[in-house]
Every structure is written in C-alpha cells, then in structure tokens.
N, C-alpha and C positions, 0 to 999 in steps of 0.2 A: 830510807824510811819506807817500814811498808805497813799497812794495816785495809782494816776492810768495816763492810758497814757495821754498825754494832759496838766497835774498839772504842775506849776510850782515847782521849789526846789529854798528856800531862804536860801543862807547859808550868817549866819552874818560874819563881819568881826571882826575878834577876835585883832587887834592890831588897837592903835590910829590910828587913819587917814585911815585906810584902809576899803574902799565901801562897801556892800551889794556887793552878788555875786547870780546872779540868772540865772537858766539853765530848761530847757523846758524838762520832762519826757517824753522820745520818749519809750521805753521798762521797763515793772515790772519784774522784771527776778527770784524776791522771790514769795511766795508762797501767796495767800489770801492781796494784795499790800504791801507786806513788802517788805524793800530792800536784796540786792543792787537795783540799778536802772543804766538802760543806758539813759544818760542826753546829749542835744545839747545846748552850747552856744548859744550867739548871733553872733560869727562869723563860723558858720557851724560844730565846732566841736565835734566828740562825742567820750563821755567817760563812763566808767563804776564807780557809787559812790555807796558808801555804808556811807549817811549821820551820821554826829555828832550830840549829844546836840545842835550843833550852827545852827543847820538847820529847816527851818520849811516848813512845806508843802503849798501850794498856791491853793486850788481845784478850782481854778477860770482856765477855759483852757486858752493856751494860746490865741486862737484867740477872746476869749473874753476881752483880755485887751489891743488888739490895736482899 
C-alpha cells in the first residue's frame, strides 16, 4: 500500500450492513508512503492506522472530491 498526504483511505465495512468508512491521510509516518498513517475523519478526528486487506487507497486529494 502506498498513498501520500492528501489521499483518501477507504476502509470497507467487513459485516452486513455496515458503511464504507473513509478518512483523509493528514501524515505518512512509514518510510517511501507506507503505513501506518495519521488519518482525520469527517468529524475532526485523528488517529493513527496502520490499514488491512479491507482498505484501499483513494489518490484522488481530498479537496478534489468536493
């Protein structure tokens, strides 16, 4: 997996009925865009992921998808 600041992260949702979950890559924290990464929600928050198989990278930035 590789992505850079700006990319989205799509993480599917692994049980029925449960959304997409998607988080804006504010920091690459691994080495050449590997993970972990530090991700911000859509309600301000951030956290540190180091994505699964369930995840896919979005290189579209964000402010290019509103």
């Amino acid at each position: 997996m590789h992505a850079s600041k700006g990319d989205r992260l799509v993480v599917h949702g692994r049980v029925v009925g449960k959304q997409d979950h998607t988080v804006e890559i504010v920091e690459v924290l691994g080495s050449n865009g590997s993970p972990p990464y530090r991700v911000r929600d859509d309600k301000g928050h951030e956290t540190i992921m180091s994505p699964g198989p369930d995840s896919v990278v979005d290189h579209r930035k964000a402010a290019d998808q509103q």
